[in-house]
Every structure is written in C-alpha cells, then in structure tokens.
N, C-alpha and C positions, 0 to 999 in steps of 0.2 A: 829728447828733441831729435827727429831726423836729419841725418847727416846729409848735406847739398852734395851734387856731384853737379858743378858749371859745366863740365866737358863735355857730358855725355851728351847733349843737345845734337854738339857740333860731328855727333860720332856719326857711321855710316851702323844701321840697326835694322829694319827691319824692309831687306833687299829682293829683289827678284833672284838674284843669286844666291844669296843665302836661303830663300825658300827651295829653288831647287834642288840646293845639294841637299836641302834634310831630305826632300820627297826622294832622293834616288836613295841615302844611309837608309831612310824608308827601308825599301824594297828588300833590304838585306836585314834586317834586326827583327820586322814586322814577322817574315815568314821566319827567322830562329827563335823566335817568343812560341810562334806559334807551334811549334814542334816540340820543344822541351816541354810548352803547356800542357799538351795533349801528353805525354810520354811521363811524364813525372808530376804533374800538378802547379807545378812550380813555373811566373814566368822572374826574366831577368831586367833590371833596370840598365835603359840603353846610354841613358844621360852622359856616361865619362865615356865610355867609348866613340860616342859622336861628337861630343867635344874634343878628341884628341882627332878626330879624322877628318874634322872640320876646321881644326886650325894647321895641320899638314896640307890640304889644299889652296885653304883660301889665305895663306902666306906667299902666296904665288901670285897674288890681285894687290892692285893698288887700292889704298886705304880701307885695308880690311880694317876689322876693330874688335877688343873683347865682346861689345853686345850684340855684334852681327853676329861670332861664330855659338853666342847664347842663342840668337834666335835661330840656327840651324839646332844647335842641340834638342832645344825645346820642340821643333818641329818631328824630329826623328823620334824624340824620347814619345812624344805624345801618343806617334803613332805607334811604336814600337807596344807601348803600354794599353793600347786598347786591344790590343789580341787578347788580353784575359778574359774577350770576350767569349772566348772558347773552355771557360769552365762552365759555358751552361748551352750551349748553341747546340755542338753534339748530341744534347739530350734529345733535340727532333730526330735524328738520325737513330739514338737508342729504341726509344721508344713504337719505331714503323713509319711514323708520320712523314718525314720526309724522306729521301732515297737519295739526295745530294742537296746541294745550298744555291738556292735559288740567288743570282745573281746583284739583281737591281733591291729585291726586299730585304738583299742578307745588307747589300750597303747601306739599305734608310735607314735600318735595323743599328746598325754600327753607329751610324750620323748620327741620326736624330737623339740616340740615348748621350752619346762623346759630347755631341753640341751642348745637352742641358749638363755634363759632368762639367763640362767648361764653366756655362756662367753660374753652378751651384760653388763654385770657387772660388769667385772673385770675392765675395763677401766673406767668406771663408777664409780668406787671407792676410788682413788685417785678424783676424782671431788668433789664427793658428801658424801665424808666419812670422809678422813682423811684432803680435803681443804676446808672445809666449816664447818659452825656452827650451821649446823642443831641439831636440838636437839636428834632423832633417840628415842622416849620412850619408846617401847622396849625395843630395841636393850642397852641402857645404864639401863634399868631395869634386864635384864639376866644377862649383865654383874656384877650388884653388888649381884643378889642373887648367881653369881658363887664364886663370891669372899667371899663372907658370909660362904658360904658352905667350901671353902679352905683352911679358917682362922680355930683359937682356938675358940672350942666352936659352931663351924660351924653344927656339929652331932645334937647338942641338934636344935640349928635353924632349919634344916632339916625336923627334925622329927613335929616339931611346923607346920612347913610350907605347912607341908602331910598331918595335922590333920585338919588344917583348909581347904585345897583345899576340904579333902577327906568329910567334913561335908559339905559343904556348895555343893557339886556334892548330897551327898545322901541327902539333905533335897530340891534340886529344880528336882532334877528325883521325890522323893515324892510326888511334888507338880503338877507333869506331871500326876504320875499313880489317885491322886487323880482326875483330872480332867478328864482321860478318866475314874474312877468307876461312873464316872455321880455325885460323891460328893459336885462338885464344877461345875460352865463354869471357863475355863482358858479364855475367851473373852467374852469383853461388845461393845454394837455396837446401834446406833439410827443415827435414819434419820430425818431432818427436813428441813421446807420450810424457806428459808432467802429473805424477800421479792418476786419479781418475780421470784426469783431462788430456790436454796436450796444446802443443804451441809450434810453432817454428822458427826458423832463424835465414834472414835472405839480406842478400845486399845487393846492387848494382853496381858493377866495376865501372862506374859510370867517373871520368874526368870533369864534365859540368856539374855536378852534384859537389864535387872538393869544392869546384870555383863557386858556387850557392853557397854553401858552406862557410869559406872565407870571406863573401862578403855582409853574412849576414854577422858574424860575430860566435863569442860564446856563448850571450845572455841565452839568443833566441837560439843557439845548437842544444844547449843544455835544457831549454826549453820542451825542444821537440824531442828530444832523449828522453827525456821524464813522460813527456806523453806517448812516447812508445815501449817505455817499460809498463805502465796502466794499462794496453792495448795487450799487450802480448806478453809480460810477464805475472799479468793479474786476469783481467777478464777475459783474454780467451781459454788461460786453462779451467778456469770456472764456467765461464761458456759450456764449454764441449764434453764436460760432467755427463759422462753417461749415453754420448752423442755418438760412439766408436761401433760398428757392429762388424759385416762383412764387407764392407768399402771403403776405400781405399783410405787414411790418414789425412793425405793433404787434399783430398776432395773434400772429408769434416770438416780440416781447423781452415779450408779456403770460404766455405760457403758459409763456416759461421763469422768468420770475421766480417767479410761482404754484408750480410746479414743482421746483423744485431752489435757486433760491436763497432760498426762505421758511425750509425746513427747513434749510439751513447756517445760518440767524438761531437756531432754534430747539436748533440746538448750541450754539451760542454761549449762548444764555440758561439751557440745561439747566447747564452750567458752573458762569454765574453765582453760579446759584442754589444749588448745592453747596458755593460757595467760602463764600457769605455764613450756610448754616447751621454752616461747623465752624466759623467766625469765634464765633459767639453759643453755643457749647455751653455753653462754661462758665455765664458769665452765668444761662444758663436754668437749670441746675441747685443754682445760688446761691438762684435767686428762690421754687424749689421748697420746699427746705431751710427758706427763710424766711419761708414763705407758713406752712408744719409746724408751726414754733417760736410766729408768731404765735396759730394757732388753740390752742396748747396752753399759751401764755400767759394769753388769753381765759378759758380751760375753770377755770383754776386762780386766775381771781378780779384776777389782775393787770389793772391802766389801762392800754389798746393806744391810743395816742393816734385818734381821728377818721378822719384822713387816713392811714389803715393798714389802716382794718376793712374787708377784703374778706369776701365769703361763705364762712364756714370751708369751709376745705379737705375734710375727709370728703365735707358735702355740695357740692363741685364734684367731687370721682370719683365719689359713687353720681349724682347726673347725667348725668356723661359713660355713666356702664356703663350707667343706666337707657334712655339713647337710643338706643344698639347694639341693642335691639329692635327699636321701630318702626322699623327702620333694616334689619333681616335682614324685618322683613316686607315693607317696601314694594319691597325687592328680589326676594321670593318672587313680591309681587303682580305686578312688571313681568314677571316670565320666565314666571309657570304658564297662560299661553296660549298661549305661543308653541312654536317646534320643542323650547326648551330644558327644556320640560317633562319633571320624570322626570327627570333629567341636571345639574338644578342644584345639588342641595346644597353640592354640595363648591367652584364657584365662589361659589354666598348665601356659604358661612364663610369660606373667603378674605377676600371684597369686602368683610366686617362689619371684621374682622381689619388687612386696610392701611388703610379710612376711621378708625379706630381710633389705629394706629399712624403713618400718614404724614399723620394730621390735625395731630397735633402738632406734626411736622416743620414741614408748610408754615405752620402758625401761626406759628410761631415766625419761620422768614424773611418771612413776608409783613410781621412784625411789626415787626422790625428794618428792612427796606428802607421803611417808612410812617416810621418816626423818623428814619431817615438823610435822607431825600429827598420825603417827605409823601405823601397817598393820592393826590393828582392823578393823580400820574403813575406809578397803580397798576403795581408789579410782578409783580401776580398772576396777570397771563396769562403768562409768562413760567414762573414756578411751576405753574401751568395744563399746560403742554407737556409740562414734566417728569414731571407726576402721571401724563395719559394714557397716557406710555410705559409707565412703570412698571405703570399699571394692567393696562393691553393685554397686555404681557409674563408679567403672574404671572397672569392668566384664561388665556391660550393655555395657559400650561403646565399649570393644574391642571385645567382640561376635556379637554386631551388634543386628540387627531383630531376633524375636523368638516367636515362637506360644506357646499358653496356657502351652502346656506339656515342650516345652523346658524352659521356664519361669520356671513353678516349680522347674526342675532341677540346673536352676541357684541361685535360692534361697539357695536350701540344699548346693548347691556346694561355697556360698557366707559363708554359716553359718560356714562351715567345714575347710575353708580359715580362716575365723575369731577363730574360737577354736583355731588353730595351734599357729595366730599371739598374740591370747589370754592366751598363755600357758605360752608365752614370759612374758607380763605382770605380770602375777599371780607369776612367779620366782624373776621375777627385783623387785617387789613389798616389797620382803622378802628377800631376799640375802641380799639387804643393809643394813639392818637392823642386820642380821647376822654378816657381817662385822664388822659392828659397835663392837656390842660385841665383835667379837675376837681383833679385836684393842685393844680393854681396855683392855683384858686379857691378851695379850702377845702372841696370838696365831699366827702361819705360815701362811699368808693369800695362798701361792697353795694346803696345806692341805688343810683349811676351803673350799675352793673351790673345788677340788675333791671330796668332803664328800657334798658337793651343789648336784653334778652330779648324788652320791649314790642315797643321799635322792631324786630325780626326777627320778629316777629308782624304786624305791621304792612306790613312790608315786601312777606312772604310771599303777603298778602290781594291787593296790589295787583300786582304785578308779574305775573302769568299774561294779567290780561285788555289788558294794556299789551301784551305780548308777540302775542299774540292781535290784536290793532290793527294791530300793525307787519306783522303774517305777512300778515293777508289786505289791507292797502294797497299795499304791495310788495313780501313775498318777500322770499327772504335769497338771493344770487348763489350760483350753482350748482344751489340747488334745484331741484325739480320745477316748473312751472308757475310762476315767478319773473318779473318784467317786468326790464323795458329799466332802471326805475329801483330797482331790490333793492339793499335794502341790504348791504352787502359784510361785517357781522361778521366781519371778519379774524381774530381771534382762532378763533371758533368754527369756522371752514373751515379751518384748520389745523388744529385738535386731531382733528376728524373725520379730516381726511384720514391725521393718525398712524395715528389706529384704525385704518382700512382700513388701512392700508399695513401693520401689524404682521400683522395675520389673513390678509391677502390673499399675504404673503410677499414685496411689490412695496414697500417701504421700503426706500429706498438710503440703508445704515447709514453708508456712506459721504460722503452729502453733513451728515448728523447726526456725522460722526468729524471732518469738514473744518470742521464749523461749532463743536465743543468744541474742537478748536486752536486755534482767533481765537481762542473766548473764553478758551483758557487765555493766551496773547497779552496781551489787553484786561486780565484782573484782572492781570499782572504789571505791566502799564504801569500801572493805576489804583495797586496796593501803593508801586510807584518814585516817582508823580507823590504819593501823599498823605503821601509818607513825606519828600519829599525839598524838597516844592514846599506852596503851600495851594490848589493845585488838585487838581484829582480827576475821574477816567472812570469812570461809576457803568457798571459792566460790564453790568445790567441795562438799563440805558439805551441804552448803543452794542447791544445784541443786540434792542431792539424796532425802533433807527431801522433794522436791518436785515431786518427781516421784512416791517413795516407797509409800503404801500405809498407811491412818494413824495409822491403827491396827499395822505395824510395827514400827513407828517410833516416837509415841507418850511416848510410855514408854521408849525410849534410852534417852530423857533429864532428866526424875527425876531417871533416876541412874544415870548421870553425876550427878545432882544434889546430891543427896546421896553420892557420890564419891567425892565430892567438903565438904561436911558437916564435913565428917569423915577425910579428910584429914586436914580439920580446927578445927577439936578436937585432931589430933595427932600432928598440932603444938602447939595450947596453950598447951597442956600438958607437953610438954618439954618432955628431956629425948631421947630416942634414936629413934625420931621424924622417920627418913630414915625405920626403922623397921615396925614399926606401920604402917605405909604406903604402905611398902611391903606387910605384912600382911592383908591389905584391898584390896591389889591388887592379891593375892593368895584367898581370898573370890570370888573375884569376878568370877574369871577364874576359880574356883570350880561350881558355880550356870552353867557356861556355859557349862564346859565339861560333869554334872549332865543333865543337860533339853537333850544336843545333843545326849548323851550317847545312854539315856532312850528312847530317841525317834528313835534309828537306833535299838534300842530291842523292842519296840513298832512296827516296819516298819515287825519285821521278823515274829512277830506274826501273823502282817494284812497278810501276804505273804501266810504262814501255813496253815493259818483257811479260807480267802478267806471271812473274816469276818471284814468289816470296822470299829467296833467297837468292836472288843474282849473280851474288860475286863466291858464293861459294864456293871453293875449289879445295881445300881439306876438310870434304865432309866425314870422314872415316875419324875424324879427332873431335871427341867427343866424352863427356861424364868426368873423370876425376883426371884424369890426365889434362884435359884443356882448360878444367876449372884450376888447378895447381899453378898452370903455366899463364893463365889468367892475375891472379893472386901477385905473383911471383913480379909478374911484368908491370902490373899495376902499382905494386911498390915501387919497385926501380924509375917508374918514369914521374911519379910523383917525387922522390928523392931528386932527381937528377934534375926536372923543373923548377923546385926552388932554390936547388943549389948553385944553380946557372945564374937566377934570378938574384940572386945574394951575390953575387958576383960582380953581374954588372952594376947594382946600386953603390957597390964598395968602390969599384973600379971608378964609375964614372963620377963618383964622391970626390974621388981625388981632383978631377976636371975643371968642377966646379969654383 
C-alpha cells in the first residue's frame, strides 16, 4: 500500500525560482557532460551535485522545501543528462555532412526526441520505479543527500558537502592545467609484439575517470576490466596475426582495433541489450495497465494518493502522437535540399514510424539498466549501436537502390534519425532515476515530470553552442580538418562508421556475429554469477570495456577500486557510516565536474587563439621524463584527496 505524505500538498514544489536556478546549474553540468562525453565516452550523472547546490542557495528563501530543491535537481539532472546526445550528433560532422551544428535544428533535434523520452517514462515508472527492486544508485543517493539537507543540522552538512565537491573540482582542473603547462603528460601509452600479434597498453592520467570509477562501483569496474582484457588481451593480438610488415606497430594494432575489434564490442552490446529488454517486458506492460486504472480512478472522483499522480495517461499518448509531426517535418526539412529530394516520403514515414516504435523500446532498457547500475555509467551508447543498425537497415530497404551521392545522404539522414531516437534514450536514461528520488521524497510525480520537460528545454538551448565550442577548438578524430588534439567521441565514430558500412555494403556482419556470441557468452555468465553467487557481469558493461579504447577505460576500475577501499574504511569505522560514503561520493563528482569544467575553459581558449596548445610554456618536457612525473603526481594527489576526504568525514563525525 502507498505510503500518504499529508504535508507535501502544503509544500512550496514546483517554483519559478526553483525552475531558474536548475536552468542556470544547467549552464554548468550540461556543457561538463558534454566535454567528458566527447573526450571519453562516458557522461556523468548531475542529480547529487545539484541537490547539494540547490539546497546551499535556496536555504537563503523563505519556505523553501525538500521537493522544490527536487524539482531544481530534476531540472539540472534532466538537462545535464541529454548531452548524451552527443554519442551520435558528431557523427554529421565525421562523416562531411555538416561542418558545424546548425542551431535552431540541433535544438528541435534535442526537444523533440527529450520531449518523447519524457512522456515514454511516465508509464515506465510505475514498472520500473515504484513495482520493482531496482536499486536506482543515484536516484536513492539524491534522495538521502535531500533529506540530509531538510533535516537539523542539514546547513552545516551542506556547506561540508560544497567544500569537498568544490576542492576536489579545483585540485583535478589543477591537474588538467598542469598537464596542458607541459608539467606533467596526463597520458602513458606503449605498444608491443604478443607473439605473432601484438597489443598495447594506455591509460589517461585523467582525475574524472577515478571519480567515474567510484561512482559507478566494482560490479560495473570489474565489468569493464573483463571487457578490456577480451579487447586487448585476446582479440587484438589474434587480430594483428600477420598484420605487422614495414609500418609502424601502433599504426597496426590502432587501425585494427578502430576497425574490427570496436564492432565485435558492438555485437556484444547489441545482445546486451536485447537480453535486458525481454528481461523488463512484462513489468512495462504491468506499469502501463496501471498507469490506465490510475487516470480512470482520478476521472471518476476517487483519492489517487500524491505519490501516484503522474500526467493522465490520454494526455501522455496525444503528446507522444502530437510530436511525431514536428518530428516528420524536421526530417522532411533535413532531406528536401538534398539528392534525396523527391524520393523521401516513404523513408520521412518509416523514420516517424521506428522513432515512434523503437523509442519505447530503447526507453524502456536504457531505463532498466539506469536502476540496475545508475546513469554514470550510461548504457545508452550501447543501445545507440543497436538503434543505428536497425535504423540503417529498414532506410536501405524502403529507399531501395542508390548511387554513391545518394548513399551519402542516407548515411546523414540515418545518423540524424538516430540523434532524435537517441534523445529518447539519453531522457529514459535519467528520468527514472529522478523518479526515484522524488518517490523517497514525497514529491508530486506530474510536477517532477513537467520540470523533466523544462529541463529538455533547457538542455536543448545550451548544448548546440557547447557542441560548436568543442568542433571549432578541436575537431572530433577522423573528421575533416581535425587537429592532433580532436576529441575522439568514441561512441559517435562508431555509430557513423555502422552507417557507412550498412549503405556502403563494407560492414563485416561477421565481426558484429562474433561480437553477439561473447555477448551471448557474458549474459549467460552474468544469469550463472547472479543466480548462483551475489556477484554480477553487467553484460553492458563487459561490451563498453570492449569497444572504448584502453586509454579510457583502464583507469575507471582502480577508481572503483578506490571507491570500494574507502567505502570499506567508512564501514570499519563505524559511526555515521551512510555520511562518510556520501562524502566520497561528493569527492568523486567534484574531480569530474573539475577535469569537465576545465576542459570546456581550455576548449574556449583553443577557439580564441586558434592555438592547439595555449597554455604551453614547458614544451621542452616531454616522453618518459613528463610521463614518470605524470605517474608520480597522479598518485600523490589521489592519495592526498582521499585522505583529506577521510579526514574531514572522521572529524566532522565527531560534530554530529
């Protein structure tokens, strides 16, 4: 039986003050998602951080309340979370077709798809929120730092909570600027022969990646460790079997991993992601049922407790149906100049038709895997992969033949299909998670969800001219005109390269048939280990540590592991265990929004100066000397960050 919360009525919830301050937290989490995306694959969930920087202001207002400073959270987290729309958008820029992001289309773009992730949630949430036992680690992480904050004694927590995010952002921005003074490398990298083959070994001295790390856990660190010992300790040296002649090593084992073992990951993960939606049918089809019964208990006068009243259902399907317009025009808009003019209709009704039908789909699992394993360690690129296939595959068929030029056009116009149907994702992703929290809270779930909408509004606004920043300071790898220092969107250079390779007829199904047997493999081991053992191989997991590259995902297990040490020193410790842990979880999420920060103020410099390297001033220090003193310093400042961190949780323990 739903628990009542009387109060919450009389509470102050969903405020024009509280809308603005997400929209301004906006401005600052939206463009560090969007930097660390592009840079490493990876974005970060904004949910506790805006919770704590929303209840340090608006404890300054009369009658603020836990579910107003939710509905800031939710608004920031919202938008913060649709930058993952940047694992496929880049791919216009890979591919030639566009040369920057057009403004008012990259927003519909953003909206329109954010809009439908929204209402593909609501029904979604009685399944996957309030009927299931997911664990949501975020989403029940906000929710106790809101409660922390609404309690006695919540002020001084607050201010703790600030001091530690705000030191541990300025000591891994520090450790950014010291790597671009040429002080340090923030990366170590070697190549070697493994018998007939060969492999390498890379890391990024990167602070954000720790803080990814710790908050994603050990399950999913261990996860992606196993999927990059598969990557690089098994089939690249089998790979490159023979592949060695008079050029260079790491020209081999780079183009063959790019190559042939990104897309065996990206079998692997198509799998996944299959296995994890017949997992959740039922469930979703319960939450639907019960989403019907509620609005038709409403209609007919009956008390729906608070914590139940989502947006009747009618109006979240004439929504969904109302957006399938502006949804077939702005697809008309992108094709009627192009070759595919005259010749589109019938891929526009298709492409309305899957964004429609496989929007659901991917909601529903991106939604499930954010409560299993939380949005950090989003699996929406993953689901990303799988969409383009599918997309690529039903445009070739209902277009028919096509020459070179129109071939191109279908690529962009596949990529630009998949952004929309990926905008879905990137909201379903994070909404439940949101949910979640205001459950615990006591919040009105149709406020939380209008204040979803804001924040994808919001989102929308800012994320093009961020994108815009990044393109003309450095270029995304592969592209046209790109520097030495282009950020490497891994995600978006695969899902491009799908494209072409379905249109192009140069997709080796084969290495996508070899890479769905691991993954059917990985979930049978994951079913054995969860069923038999209380561990677990989140299949999504082992199939990103197998694509991403190892410079990215080499350092996310020993910040799980760091994240695993220190949480096993705040339970021997005793004491107010839940604190201490929060407080490592606020370290962590300070190093990340510190490296993202720094590096979208780094992006604006390269823009400025038209200077790849800016701030250079020891460029003479360089190769194993800066890599050593890299290494060296990277240890020390991770030691000294937790050990600061363990400090103040011990100290301020006392206080309490």
């Amino acid at each position: 039986m739903a628990v009542t919360h009387p109060t919450t009525p009389t509470l102050r919830e969903l405020t024009v003050r509280g809308i603005l301050l997400g929209g301004a937290i906006t401005l600052v989490f939206t463009a560090a998602n969007v930097y660390l995306g592009l840079k490493v694959g990876l974005t970060f969930a904004t949910a506790i951080p805006a919770a704590v920087i929303s209840m340090a202001i608006l404890r300054n207002f009369a009658n603020h309340s836990i579910v107003e400073n939710n509905i800031v959270q939710t608004v920031a987290s919202a938008a913060g979370t649709l930058s993952a729309i940047i694992f496929v958008l880049p791919g216009l820029i890979m591919i030639g077709w566009w040369t920057g992001f057009p403004y008012w289309i990259t927003v519909a773009l953003c909206a329109f798809g954010g809009i439908l992730g929204v209402m593909y949630s609501i029904p979604l949430r009685r399944a996957l929120v309030t009927g299931s036992d997911l664990p949501y680690p975020e989403g029940v992480a906000a929710a106790e730092v809101l409660k922390v904050g609404d309690s006695s004694g919540g002020a001084e927590d607050n201010r703790v909570g600030i001091r530690v995010i705000a030191f541990g952002a300025l000591v891994s921005a520090g450790f950014g600027l010291l790597a671009n003074l040429k002080v340090l490398a923030n990366y170590v990298a070697a190549y070697f022969r493994v018998g007939a083959g060969g492999s390498m070994f890379g890391a990024s001295l990167s602070l954000a990646l720790i803080g990814v790390g710790h908050l994603i856990g050990m399950t999913v660190g261990i996860a992606m460790l196993v999927g990059l010992v598969i990557s690089f300790g098994v089939l690249l040296p089998i790979r490159t079997i023979g592949s060695f002649g008079t050029g260079e090593i790491s020209d081999v084992i780079d183009a063959v991993f790019v190559d042939e073992v990104r897309f065996i990951g990206a079998g692997a993960i198509a799998v996944a992601a299959v296995w994890t939606l017949l997992k959740i049918l039922r469930p979703i089809i319960k939450g639907i049922k019960d989403a019907l019964a509620s609005a038709r208990d409403r209609r007919q006068g009956q008390l729906v407790d608070i914590i139940q009243r989502d947006i009747p259902f009618p109006i979240v399907v004439g929504v969904i149906l109302a957006m399938l317009i502006p949804i077939a025009v702005l697809l008309w808009d992108f094709s009627h100049t192009t070759v595919l003019q005259g010749s589109a209709t019938g891929i526009i009704v298709a492409s309305v038709v899957f964004v429609f039908v496989i929007g659901l789909v991917i909601a529903a699992v991106c939604g499930y895997m954010a409560g299993l394993i939380g949005s950090s360690n989003s699996p929406i690129s993953g689901v990303g992969i799988l969409t383009v296939l599918i997309a690529a595959v039903l445009i070739k068929l209902v277009f028919g033949r096509a020459d070179d030029e129109q071939s191109v056009a279908l690529i962009a116009f596949t990529l630009f299909v998949a952004a929309i149907t990926f905008g879905v994702a990137t909201i379903s992703n994070d909404n439940l998670q949101d949910l979640k929290t205001g459950q615990l809270v006591g919040a009105t779930p149709w406020k939380q969800q209008v204040a979803l909408v804001i924040g994808v509004l919001f989102g929308s606004a800012i994320i093009p001219p961020v994108l815009d920043l990044m393109q003309q300071a450095f270029g995304f790898l592969g592209a046209p005109g790109a520097t030495d220092n282009a950020l490497a969107a891994p995600q978006a250079a695969l899902i491009s390269s799908l494209a072409k390779g379905v249109f192009g007829g140069s997709l080796d199904w084969s290495l996508i048939g070899l890479g769905a047997a691991i993954g059917v493999v990985i979930v049978i081991a994951d079913e054995i280990l969860t069923r038999t053992t209380r561990f677990g191989l989140p299949p999504l997991a082992v199939g990103m540590g197998m694509y991403l590259p190892m410079s990215l995902t080499l350092i996310i297990p020993l910040g799980a592991l760091l994240g695993w040490f220190y949480n096993r020193w705040a339970d021997h410790t005793g004491g107010n265990v839940e604190r201490k842990k929060r407080l490592g979880v606020l370290l962590a999420t300070g190093m990340i929004v510190g490296e993202s920060l720094y590096g979208v103020v780094f992006a604006g410099f390269v823009a400025g100066t038209g200077n790849d390297a800016p701030f250079a001033i020891f460029t003479g220090n360089d190769g194993t000397p800066a890599e050593l003193i890299g290494i060296v310093g990277f240890a020390l400042v991770l030691l000294w960050l937790y050990k600061r961190t363990q400090k103040i949780a011990g100290r301020e323990l006392v206080k309490v």
